[in-house]
N, C-alpha and C positions, 0 to 999 in steps of 0.2 A: 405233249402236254395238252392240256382242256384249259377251256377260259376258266376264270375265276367266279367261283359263285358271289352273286348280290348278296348283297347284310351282311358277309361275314365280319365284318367290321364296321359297324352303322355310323356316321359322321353327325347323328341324330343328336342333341344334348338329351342324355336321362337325367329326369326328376328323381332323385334319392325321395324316400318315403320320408315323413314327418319325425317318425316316430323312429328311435333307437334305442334297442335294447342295452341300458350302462349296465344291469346286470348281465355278466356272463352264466354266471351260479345262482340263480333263481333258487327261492325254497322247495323241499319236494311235500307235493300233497300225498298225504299218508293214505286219504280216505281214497284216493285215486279210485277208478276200478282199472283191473287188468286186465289188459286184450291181448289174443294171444292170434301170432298170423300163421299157417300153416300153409308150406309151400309142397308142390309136389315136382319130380320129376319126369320129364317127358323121354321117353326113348327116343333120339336121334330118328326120323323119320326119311333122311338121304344117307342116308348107310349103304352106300357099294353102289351110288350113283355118277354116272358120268355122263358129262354132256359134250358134242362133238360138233362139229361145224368146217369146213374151209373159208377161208382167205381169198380174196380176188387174186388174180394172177400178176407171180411180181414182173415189174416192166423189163427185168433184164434176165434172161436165163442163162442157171451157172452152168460153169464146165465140167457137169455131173449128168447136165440135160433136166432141172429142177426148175420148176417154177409157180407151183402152189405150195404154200405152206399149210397145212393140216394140225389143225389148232385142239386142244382136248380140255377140259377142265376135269379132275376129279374133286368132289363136294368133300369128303372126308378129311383128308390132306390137304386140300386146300391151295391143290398145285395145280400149276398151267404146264402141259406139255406138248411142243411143236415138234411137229417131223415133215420131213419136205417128201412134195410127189413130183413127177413130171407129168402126170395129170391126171383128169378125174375121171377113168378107166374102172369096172371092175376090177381088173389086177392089183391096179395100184392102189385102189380104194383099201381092198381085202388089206392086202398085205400092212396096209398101215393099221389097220385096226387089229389084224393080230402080233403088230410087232406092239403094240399099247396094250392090247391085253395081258399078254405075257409077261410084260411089262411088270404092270399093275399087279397082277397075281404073283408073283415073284417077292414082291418088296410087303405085299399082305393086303392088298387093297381091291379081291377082285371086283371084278363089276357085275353086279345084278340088274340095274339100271339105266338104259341108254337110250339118253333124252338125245334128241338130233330134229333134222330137218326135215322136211317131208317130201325130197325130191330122194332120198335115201335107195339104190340099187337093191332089186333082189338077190342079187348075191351078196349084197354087203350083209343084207336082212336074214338069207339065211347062215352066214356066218356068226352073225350074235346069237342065234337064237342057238346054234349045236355050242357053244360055248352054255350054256344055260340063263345067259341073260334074256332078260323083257326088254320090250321096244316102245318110246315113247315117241309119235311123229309130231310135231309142233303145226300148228296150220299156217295156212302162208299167211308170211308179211307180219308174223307176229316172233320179236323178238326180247318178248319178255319173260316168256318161258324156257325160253334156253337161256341156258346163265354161260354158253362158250359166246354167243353174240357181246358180254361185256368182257368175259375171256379176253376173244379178241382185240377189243379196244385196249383193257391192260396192255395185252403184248405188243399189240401195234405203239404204242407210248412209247414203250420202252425198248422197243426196237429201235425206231427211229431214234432215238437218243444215242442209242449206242453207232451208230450208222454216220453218226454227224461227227465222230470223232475220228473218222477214217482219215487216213492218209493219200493228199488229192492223186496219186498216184497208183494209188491200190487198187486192182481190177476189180471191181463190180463183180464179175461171177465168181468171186470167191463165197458170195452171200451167204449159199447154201451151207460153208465149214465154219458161217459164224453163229449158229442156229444154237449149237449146245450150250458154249457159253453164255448165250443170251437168257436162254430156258435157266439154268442152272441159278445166276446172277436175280434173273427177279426172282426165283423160287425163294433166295435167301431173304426176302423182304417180305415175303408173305409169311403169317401166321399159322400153323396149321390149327384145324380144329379138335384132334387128337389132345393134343398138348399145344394151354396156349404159349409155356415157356419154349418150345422151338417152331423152329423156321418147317416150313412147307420140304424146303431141301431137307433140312435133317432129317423129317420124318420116313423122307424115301433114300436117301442117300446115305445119310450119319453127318457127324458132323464136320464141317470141312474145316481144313487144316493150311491156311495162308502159305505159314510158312514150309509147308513140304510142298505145296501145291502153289505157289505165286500166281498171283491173276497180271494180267496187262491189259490195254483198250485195245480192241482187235482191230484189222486193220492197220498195226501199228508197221511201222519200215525199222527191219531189225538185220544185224548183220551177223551173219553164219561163219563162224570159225571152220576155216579147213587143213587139215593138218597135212605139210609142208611135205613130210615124210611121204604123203602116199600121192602127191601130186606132179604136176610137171615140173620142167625147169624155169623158174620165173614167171611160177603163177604166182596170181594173186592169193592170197592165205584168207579171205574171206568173197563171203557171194551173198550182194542182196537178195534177201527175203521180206516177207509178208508173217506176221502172227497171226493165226487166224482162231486159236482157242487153246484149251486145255487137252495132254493126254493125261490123262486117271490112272491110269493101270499100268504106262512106263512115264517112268521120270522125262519129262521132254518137252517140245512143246514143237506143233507142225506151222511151217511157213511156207512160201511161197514164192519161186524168186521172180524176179521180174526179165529176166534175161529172156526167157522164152515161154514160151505156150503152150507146149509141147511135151508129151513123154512126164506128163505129173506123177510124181512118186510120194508118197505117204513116207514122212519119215519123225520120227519120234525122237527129239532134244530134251534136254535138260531142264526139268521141271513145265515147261509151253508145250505148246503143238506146232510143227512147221509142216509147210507142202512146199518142198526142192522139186526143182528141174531138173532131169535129167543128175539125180544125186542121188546113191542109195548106202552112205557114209554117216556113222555118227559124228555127229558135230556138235559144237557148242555156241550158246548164240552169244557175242561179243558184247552187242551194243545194242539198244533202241533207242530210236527216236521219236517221242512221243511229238503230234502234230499240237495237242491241245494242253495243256496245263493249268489244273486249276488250284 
């Protein structure tokens, strides 16, 4: 969060005016003259623009080998989208800017426009340009040209927020599997410019749906159903895990157990996302335990 701006509430006494209008319904002057205002419309002049930027490096790198975040704003939609790198490589530069464009062209949004930095790689430069966007470089030290410089401040808010409701035992380099969810979550608070009656996420996602999709605060400590039948003798019938977001596309949700470090396996639960250890079983999650409750 940011400090609070001055005056938004002046402790100043105001002087109300002398004078108060007791008519509400004033007479109308007939002899009036009439003026008439004529508005015009301006074409959208950031239409297929997008502005790019990185994030400093996070102080823990996860167990994917991640540790920049790669921040994006598109102007039209009015959404913020993050993708992690393990660093700021040509490779990995590319790669992230064509997994965003493809992106963005997909859902209808491509890009003509990419406002960025001006320490910007030639290959990253000549990968915009065979896509057929234009290239804006911003001069150093000025960060009011780029609209990802307050991108990022959004994100960073509301990262951090989301970060503070972890569970004090939840490993830190889970960070990178808490990225979607984060993106996703403030998308639904932003406006698009499209349509101001939906969210930045509807306009690239559709509408989300709570109840087939349930959300939770990630990081949460949640306990993984194991069914008995395909287990040892006098095991345990659950294993702590970790939530660390949303799966979309299977009913489930990936966790994380704490038992070991080792041998991480991607497994998709019921309605959440889990990352199991050494587990490649569908399960169901039992229980959580939320750390914070408000």
């Amino acid at each position: 969060m940011n400090r609070t701006r001055k005056g938004v509430r002046s402790t100043t006494k105001q002087v109300l005016p002398e004078y108060i209008e007791a008519d509400f319904r004033p007479p109308i002057d007939e002899e009036a003259n009439v003026e008439l205002f004529i508005g015009a419309t301006i074409a959208e002049q950031n239409e297929g623009t997008i502005y790019t930027d990185n994030t400093g490096k996070f102080p823990v790198q996860s167990y994917h080998g991640k540790r920049i975040q790669f921040v994006v704003y598109e102007y039209r939609s009015n959404a913020i989208i993050v993708k992690t790198l393990r660093d700021e490589t040509d490779k990995s530069m590319v790669e992230a800017f064509q997994e965003v464009y493809e992106y963005l062209t997909e859902k209808g949004f491509k890009p003509k426009l990419n406002v960025m930095d001006n320490q910007c790689s030639r290959a990253v430069q000549k990968f915009i340009k065979s896509t057929g966007a234009d290239i804006q470089l911003v001069n150093p030290d000025d960060h009011r040209v780029n609209a990802a410089e307050r991108a990022i401040q959004t994100w960073k808010n509301h990262w951090i927020t989301g970060m503070g409701n972890l569970d004090p035992n939840c490993p830190m380099q889970l960070w990178c599997q808490f990225i979607e969810q984060g993106q996703d979550t403030l998308n639904m608070l932003r406006v698009s410019r499209v349509n101001p009656k939906l969210s930045a996420y509807a306009v690239l996602e559709g509408q989300f749906h709570f109840n087939k999709t349930p959300l939770a605060p990630v990081g949460t400590k949640a306990l993984v159903f194991l069914d008995p039948t395909k287990g040892h003798t006098w095991q345990s019938h659950t294993i702590d895990a970790w939530y660390v977001g949303l799966a979309k596309n299977i009913t489930g949700t990936i966790d994380f157990s704490s038992q070991t470090q080792k041998d991480i396996a991607s497994l998709h639960l019921q309605n959440f996302s889990l990352h199991i250890a050494k587990c490649q079983r569908l399960n169901q999650v039992t229980q959580c335990a939320w750390q914070h409750k408000t």
